[in-house]
Each structure stands twice: as C-alpha cells, then as structure tokens.
C-alpha positions in Angstrom: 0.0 0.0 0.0 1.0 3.6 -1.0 -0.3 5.3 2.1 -1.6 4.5 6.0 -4.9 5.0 4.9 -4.4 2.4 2.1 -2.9 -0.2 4.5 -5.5 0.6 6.9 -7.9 -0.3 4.1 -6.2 -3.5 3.3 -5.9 -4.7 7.2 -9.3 -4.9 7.5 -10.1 -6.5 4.4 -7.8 -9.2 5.4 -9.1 -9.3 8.8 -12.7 -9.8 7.6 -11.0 -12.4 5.3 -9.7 -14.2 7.6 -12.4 -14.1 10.4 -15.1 -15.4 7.6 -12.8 -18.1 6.9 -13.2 -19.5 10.3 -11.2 -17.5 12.8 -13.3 -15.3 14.1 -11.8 -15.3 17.3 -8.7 -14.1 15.5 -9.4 -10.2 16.7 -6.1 -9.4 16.0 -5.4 -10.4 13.1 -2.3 -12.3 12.7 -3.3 -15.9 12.4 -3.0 -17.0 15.7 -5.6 -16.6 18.4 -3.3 -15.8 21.9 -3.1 -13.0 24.1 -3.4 -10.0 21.7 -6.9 -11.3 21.4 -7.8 -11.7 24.7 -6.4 -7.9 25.3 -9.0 -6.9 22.6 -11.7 -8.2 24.9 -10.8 -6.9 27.6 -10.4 -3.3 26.3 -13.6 -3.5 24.7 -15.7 -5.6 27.4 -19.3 -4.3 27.8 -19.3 -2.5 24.3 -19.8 -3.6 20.7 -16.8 -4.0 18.4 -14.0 -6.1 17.4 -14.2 -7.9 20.5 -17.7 -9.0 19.9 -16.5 -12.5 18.3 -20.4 -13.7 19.2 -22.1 -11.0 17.1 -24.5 -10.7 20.1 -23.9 -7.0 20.2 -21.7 -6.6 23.3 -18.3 -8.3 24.1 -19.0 -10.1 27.2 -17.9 -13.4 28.7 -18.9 -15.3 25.9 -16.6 -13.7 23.4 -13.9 -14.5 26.1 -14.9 -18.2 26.3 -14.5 -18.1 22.5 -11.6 -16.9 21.8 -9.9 -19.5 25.1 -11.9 -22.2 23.1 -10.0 -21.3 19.7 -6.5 -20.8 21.4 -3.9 -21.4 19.6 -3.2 -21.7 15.5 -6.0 -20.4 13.2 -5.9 -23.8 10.6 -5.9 -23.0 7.3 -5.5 -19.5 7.3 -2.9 -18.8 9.5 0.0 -20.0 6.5 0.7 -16.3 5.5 1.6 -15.6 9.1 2.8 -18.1 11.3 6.6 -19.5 10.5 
C-alpha cells in the first residue's frame, strides 16, 4: 500500500478475510488466536466491536470463552503468518 490509509484499508479486508474463513476469534489479526486477542476483549468488554467474536452485540464473557476455546493456531489461514 502507498499510504496508512491504504494499509489501513487492506488490514481490515484481510481481517474480515480471515475471520469469515473460520477464525473469528482471530481479533487481531495475525493468524494466531493468543493474548493480543484476549487484550482486545478486555479493552472492549461491555461494548460492541472487534471484541464481539459472538455477534451478540456486546463483548462479554462469551466472546472470552471463545476466543480461550479457539486458542492457539488459526488452521488453514494462518499460513501467511505463522513461521
């Protein structure tokens, strides 16, 4: 990308990407589901968002139970990331 605004762009296309393709636990998205997400949670807990995994409109404790229930590697789409 040419600009922040065009990487920006492209970050959350890939995000949405990857999340559709069955990590959407994957908050922040890097292919891995670990402590970054679990920060996104908790900086977002009792509002809609990002942290929202559920799509239930708020990020409570079921968004947290998800993303400790997807811990680890995000299979297949985690390739581009993880080494």
């Amino acid at each position: 990308p040419v600009d922040e605004h065009a990487s920006a762009f492209l970050a959350t296309l890939l995000g949405d990407l990857i999340r559709e393709a069955g990590c959407p636990a994957d908050i922040h998205v890097d292919g891995v589901i670990n402590v970054q997400d679990l920060l996104v949670i908790l900086s977002e807990w009792g509002e809609s968002g990002s942290g929202d995994v559920d799509d239930n409109g708020i990020t409570d404790v079921l968004d947290l139970l998800k993303v400790i229930e997807s811990w680890g590697v995000c299979w297949p789409v985690q390739a581009p990331y993880a080494e």
